[in-house]
VEXVO-402597 format. One record per residue: residue number from 1; residue in one letter; y, z, x of N, C-alpha, C in turn. Coordinates in pm, 1 decimal. Layout:
<sites>
<site NUM "a" <Y Z X> <Y Z X> <Y Z X>> ...
</sites>
This chain:
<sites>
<site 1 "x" <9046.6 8178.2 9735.5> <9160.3 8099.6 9690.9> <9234.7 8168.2 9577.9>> <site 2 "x" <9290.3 8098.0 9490.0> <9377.7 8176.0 9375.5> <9296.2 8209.6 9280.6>> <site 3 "x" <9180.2 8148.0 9258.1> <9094.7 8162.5 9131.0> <9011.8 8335.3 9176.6>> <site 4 "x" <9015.3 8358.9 9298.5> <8969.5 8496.1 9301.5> <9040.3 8599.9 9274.3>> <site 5 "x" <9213.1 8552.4 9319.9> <9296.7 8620.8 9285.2> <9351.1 8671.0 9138.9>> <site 6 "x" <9301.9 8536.6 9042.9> <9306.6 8546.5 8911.6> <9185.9 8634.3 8836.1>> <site 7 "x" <9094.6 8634.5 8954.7> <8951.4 8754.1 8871.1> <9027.5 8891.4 8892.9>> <site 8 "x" <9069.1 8884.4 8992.2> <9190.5 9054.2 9063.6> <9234.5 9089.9 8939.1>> <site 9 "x" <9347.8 8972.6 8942.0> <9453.4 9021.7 8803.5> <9390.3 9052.5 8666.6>> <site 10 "x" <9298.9 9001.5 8625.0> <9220.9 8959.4 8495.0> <9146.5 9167.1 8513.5>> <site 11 "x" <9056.3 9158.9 8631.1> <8992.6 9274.1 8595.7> <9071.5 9424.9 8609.2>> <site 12 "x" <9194.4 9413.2 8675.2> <9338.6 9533.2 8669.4> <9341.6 9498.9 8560.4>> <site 13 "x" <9349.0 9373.1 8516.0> <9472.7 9403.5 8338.2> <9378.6 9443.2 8253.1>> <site 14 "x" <9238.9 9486.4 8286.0> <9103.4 9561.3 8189.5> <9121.1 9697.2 8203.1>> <site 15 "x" <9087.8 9702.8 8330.5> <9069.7 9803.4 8430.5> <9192.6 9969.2 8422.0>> <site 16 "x" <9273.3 9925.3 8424.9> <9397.0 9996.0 8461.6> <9402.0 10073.4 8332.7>> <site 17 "x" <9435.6 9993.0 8190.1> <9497.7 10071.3 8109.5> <9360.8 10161.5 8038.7>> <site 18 "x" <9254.6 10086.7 8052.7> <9160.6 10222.4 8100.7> <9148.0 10331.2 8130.5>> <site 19 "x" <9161.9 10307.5 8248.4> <9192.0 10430.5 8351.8> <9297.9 10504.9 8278.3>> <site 20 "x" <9408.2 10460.0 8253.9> <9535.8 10560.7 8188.4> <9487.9 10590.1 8077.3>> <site 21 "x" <9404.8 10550.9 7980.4> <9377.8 10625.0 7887.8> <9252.2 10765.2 7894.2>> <site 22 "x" <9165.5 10740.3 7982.9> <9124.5 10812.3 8014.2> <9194.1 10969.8 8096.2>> <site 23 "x" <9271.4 10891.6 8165.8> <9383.0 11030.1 8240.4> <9465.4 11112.6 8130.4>> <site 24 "x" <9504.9 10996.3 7991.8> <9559.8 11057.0 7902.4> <9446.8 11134.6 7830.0>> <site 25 "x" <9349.4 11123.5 7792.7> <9278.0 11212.2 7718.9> <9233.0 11367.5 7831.9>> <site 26 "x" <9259.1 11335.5 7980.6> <9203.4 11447.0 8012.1> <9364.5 11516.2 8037.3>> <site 27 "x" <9465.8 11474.8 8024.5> <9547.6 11570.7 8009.7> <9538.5 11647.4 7917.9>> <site 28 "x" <9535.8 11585.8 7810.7> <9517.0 11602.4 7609.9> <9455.0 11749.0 7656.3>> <site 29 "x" <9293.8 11751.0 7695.3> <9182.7 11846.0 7678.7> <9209.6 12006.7 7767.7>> <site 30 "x" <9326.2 11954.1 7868.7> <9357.5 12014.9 7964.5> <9481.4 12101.3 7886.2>> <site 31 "x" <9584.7 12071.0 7837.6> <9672.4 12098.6 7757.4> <9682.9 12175.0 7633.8>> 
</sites>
């Protein structure tokens, strides 16, 4: 139902800018 859909959104809006910070530090090391 929606309440699973709201665990979706909840664990991307953790998840994600994560991930981009991690991609940003391996540019950083790469650079």
């Amino acid at each position: 139902g929606s309440r699973s859909r709201f665990k979706m959104v909840l664990v991307s809006n953790t998840t994600v800018p994560a991930v981009l910070e991690k991609l940003k530090d391996q540019i950083k090391s790469n650079s």
